[in-house]
C-alpha positions as CSV (number, residue, x, y, z in Angstrom):
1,X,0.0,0.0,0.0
2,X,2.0,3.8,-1.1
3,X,1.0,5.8,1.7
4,X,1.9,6.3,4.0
5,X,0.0,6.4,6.5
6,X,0.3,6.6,10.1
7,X,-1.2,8.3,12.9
8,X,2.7,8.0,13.3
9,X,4.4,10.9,12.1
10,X,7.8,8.9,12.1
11,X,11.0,10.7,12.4
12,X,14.2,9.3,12.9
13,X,17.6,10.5,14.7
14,X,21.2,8.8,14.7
15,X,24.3,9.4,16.1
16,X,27.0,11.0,14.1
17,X,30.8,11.0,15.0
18,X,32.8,14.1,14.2
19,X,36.6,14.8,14.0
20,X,37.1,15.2,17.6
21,X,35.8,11.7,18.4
22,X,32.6,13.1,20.2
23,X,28.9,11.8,18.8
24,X,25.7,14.2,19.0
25,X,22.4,13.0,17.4
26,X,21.5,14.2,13.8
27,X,18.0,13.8,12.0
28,X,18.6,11.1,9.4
29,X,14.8,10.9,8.2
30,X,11.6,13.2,8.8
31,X,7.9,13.3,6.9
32,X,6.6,16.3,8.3
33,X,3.0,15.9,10.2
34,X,-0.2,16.3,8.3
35,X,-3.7,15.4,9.1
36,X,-5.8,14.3,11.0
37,X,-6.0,11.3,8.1
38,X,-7.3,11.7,5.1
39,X,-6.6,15.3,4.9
40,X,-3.7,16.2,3.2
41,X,-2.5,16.6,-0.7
42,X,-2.1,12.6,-1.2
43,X,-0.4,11.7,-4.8
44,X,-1.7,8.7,-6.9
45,X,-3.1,7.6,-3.4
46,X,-4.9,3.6,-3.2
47,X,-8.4,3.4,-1.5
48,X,-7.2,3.0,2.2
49,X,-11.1,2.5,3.1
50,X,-10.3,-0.9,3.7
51,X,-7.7,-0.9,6.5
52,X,-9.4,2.7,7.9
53,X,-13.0,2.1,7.0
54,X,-13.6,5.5,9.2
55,X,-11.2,8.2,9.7
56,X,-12.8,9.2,13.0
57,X,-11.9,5.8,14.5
58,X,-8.4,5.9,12.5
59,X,-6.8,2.4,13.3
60,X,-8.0,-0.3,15.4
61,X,-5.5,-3.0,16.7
62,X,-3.6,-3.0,13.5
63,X,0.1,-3.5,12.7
64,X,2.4,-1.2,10.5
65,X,5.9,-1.9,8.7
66,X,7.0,1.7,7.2
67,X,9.7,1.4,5.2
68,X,12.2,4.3,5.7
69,X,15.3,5.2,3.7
70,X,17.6,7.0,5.8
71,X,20.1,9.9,4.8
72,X,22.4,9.3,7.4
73,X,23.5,5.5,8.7
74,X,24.5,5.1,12.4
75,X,24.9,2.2,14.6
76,X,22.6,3.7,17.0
77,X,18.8,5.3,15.8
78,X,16.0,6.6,17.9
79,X,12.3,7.0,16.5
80,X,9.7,9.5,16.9
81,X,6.0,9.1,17.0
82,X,3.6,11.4,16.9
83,X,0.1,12.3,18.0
84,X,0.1,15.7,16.8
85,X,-3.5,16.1,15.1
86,X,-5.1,13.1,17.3
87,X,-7.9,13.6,19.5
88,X,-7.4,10.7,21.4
89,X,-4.5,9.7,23.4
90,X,-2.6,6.8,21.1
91,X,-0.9,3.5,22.2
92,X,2.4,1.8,20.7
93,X,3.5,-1.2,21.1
94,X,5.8,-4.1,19.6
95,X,7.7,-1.5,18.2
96,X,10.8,-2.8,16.4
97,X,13.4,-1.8,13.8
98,X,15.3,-3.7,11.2
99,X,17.0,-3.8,7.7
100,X,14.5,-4.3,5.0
101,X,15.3,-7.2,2.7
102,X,12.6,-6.2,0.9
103,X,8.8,-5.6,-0.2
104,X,8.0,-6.3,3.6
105,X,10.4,-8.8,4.5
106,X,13.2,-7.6,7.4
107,X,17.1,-9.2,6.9
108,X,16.8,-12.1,9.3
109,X,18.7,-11.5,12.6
110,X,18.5,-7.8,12.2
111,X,14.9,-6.9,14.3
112,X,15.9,-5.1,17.0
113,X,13.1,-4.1,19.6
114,X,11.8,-0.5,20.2
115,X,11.7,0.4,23.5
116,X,10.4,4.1,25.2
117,X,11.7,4.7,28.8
118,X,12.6,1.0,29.1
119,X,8.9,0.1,28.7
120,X,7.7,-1.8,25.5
121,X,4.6,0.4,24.8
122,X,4.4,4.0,25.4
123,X,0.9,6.0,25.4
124,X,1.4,9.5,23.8
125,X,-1.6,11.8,24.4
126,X,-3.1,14.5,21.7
127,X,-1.0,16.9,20.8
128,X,2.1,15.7,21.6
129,X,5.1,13.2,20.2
130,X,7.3,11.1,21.9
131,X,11.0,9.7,21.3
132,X,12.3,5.9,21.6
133,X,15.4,5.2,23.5
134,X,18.1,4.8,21.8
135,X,18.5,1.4,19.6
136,X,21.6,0.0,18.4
137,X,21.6,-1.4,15.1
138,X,24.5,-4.1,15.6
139,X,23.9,-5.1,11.6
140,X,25.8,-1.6,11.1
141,X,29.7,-1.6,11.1
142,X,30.6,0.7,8.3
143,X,27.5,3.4,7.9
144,X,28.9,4.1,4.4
145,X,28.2,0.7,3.4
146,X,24.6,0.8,3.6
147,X,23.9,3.8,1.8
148,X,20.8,3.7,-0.2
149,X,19.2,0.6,1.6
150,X,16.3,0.7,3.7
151,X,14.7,0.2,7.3
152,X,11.7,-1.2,8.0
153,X,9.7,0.2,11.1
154,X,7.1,-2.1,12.6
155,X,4.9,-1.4,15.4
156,X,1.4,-2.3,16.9
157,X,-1.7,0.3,17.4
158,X,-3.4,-0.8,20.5
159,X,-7.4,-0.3,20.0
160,X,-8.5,2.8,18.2
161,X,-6.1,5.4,17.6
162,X,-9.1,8.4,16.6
163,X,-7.8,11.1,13.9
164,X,-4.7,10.0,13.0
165,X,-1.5,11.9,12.0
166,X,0.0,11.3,8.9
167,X,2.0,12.1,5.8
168,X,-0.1,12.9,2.6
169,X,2.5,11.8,0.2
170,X,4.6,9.2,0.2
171,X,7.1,7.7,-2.7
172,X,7.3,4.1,-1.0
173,X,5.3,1.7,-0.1
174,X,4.9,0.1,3.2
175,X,2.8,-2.0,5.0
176,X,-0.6,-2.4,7.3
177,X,-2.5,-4.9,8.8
178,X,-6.6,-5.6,8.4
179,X,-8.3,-4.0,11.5
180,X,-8.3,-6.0,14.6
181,X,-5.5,-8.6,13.4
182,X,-3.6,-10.6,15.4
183,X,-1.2,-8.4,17.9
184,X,2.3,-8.3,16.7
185,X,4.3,-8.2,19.6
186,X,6.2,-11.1,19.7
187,X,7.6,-9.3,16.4
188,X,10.6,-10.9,16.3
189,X,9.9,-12.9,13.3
190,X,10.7,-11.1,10.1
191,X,8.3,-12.4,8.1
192,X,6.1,-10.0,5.7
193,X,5.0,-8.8,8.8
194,X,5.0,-9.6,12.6
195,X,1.4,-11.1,12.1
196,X,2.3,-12.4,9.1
197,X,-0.7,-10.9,7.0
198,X,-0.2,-7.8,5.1
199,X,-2.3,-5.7,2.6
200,X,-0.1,-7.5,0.0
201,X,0.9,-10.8,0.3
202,X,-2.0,-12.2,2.6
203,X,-3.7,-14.8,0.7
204,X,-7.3,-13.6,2.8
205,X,-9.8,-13.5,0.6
206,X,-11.3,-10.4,2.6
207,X,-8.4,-8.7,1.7
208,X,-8.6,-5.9,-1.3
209,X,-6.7,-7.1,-4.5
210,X,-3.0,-6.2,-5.6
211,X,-3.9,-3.1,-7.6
212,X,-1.9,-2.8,-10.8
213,X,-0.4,0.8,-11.5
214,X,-2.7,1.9,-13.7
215,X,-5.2,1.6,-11.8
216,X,-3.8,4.1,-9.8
217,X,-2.5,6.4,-12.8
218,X,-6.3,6.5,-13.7
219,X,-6.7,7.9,-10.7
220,X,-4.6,10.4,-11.2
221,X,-5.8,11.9,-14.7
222,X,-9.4,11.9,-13.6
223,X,-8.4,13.7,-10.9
224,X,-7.0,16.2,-13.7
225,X,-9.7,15.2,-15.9
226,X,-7.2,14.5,-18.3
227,X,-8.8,11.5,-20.8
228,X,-6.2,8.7,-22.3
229,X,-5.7,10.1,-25.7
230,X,-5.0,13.2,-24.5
231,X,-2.7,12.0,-22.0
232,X,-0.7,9.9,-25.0
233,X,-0.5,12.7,-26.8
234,X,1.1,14.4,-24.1
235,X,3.9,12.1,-23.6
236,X,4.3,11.3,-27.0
237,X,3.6,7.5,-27.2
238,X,0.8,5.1,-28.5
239,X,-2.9,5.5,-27.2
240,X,-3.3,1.8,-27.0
241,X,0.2,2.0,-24.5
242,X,-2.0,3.6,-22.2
243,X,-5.4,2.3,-22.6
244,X,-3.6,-0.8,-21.7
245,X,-1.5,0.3,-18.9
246,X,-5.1,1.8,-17.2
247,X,-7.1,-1.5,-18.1
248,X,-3.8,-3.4,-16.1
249,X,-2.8,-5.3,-19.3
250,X,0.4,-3.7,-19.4
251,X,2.9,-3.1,-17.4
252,X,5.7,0.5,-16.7
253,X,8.2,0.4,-19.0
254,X,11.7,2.4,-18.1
255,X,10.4,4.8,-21.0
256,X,6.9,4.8,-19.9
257,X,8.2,5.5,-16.3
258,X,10.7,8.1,-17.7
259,X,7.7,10.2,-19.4
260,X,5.0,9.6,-16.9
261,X,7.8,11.2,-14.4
262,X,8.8,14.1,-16.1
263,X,5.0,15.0,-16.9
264,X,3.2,14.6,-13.3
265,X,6.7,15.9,-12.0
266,X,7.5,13.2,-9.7
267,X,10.6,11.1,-11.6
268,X,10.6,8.1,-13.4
269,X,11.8,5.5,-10.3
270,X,8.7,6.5,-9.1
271,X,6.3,5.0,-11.8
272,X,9.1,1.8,-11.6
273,X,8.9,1.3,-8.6
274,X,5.3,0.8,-8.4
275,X,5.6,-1.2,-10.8
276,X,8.3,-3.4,-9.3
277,X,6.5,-3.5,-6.3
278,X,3.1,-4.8,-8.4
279,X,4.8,-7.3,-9.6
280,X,7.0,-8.8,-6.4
281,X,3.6,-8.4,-4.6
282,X,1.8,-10.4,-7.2
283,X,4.6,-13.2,-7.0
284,X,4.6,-13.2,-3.5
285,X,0.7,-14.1,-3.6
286,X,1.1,-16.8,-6.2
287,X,4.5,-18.4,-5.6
288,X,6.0,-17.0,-2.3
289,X,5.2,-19.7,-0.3
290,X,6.8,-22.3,-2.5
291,X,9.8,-19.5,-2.8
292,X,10.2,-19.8,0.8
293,X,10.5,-23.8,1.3
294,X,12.9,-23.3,-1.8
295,X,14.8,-20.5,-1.0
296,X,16.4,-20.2,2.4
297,X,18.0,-16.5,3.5
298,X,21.5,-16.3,3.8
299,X,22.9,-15.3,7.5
300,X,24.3,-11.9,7.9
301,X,28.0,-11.8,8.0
């Protein structure tokens, strides 16, 4: 699901060394506050009415994995959550943070638990935000080396979180629960997600379908009542291209990606990578199970 979403505005701090050997903390990743959910300016947003069927009640005992690319790499990170546009106060818990291995898999032996004042759930009342203790990452030995890759964030809502704070536009996707799933505490695991069902793989049949990208492209011209011709014409390709790519019979191309991006303004590897992320989703459903009896991960180093 491209979101994201959270009554969880999450920020994130390391530690960074400088020449005279002392540390200080740093803000390695931010997404500024918006809200309450679904206010906000959202871009080629899916229909979240599933997961938050009201946005007065926001989420009910659900579980989130936010995937997080950090600017700076430390070996030790603290998180922020925050309450700012809630009405209600909001409980965390099974909070944990790892290396993404990707979609909404975590590196196995990298989880490490989340902890605020030494407690594993911390309640953080409307208006306010509230910062982890510090977590060290022992999967980090030279920050340099993990430029580019990516965290995943996982922690459990306790029973209704009310208006939730949240970031109207996000260029990656992460990961929710169905209301009321199973609680995710013992989060350890680094399956898809710490209940194991997720908005993507889970095999539910209550659960909404993988949307293909055009489905969510169409969204985005009849929001500026473009029509497909017109839109073809505009980037210079084919009509059938994108009368295809709408109707989910064809899939992003690099040069599709490339001219969708330069014309809505928001870069091809955007348009890629929800294509990418269509199609690992999709092959997760069909195959991943068998993947996973096949495929076993290798240990980290």
């Amino acid at each position: 699901m491209r979101t994201l979403v959270s009554l969880a505005f999450v920020g994130m701090l390391g530690s960074a060394a400088f020449a005279q050997g002392a540390e200080k903390w740093v803000t390695s990743w931010a997404a500024s506050p918006q809200g309450p959910y679904p206010i906000g300016n959202p871009s080629v947003q899916p229909n979240q009415s599933f997961h938050f069927p009201a946005a007065a009640t926001g989420a009910r005992d659900q579980s989130f994995r936010l995937i997080v690319r950090p600017d700076i790499w430390s070996r030790q990170v603290r998180l922020r959550l925050s309450n700012a546009f809630g009405t209600k106060p909001v409980t965390f818990d099974g909070a944990f943070v790892g290396l993404q291995l990707g979609a909404a898999a975590v590196m196995p032996g990298t989880n490490q638990p989340v902890r605020f004042g030494g407690q594993d759930s911390v309640t953080v009342k409307p208006g306010e935000w509230v910062w982890s203790d510090p977590v060290t990452l022992p999967f980090v030995r030279e920050p340099g080396e993990l430029s580019g890759r990516k965290l995943a964030v996982s922690f459990h809502v306790a029973g209704e979180s009310g208006p939730m704070t949240w970031h109207a536009k996000a260029l990656q996707t992460s990961y929710v629960t169905a209301p009321a799933g199973p609680h995710p505490a013992r989060a350890s695991r680094e399956s898809a997600l710490p209940s194991g069902e997720d908005a993507v793989t889970a095999k539910d049949k209550s659960m909404p379908p993988i949307s293909h990208p055009g489905r969510l492209l169409r969204r985005e011209i009849e929001a500026r009542s473009l029509s497909a011709n017109r839109l073809a014409l505009d980037l210079g390709v084919p009509s059938g291209r994108i009368t295809d790519i709408l109707n989910g019979r064809r899939s992003i191309t690099a040069d599709t990606a490339v001219r969708l991006g330069r014309y809505f303004g928001n870069g091809g590897q955007f348009w890629l990578d929800l294509q990418s992320q269509h199609d690992i989703a999709l092959m997760e459903r069909e195959r991943g199970e068998e993947i996973a009896r096949r495929v076993r991960p290798a240990k980290v180093a």
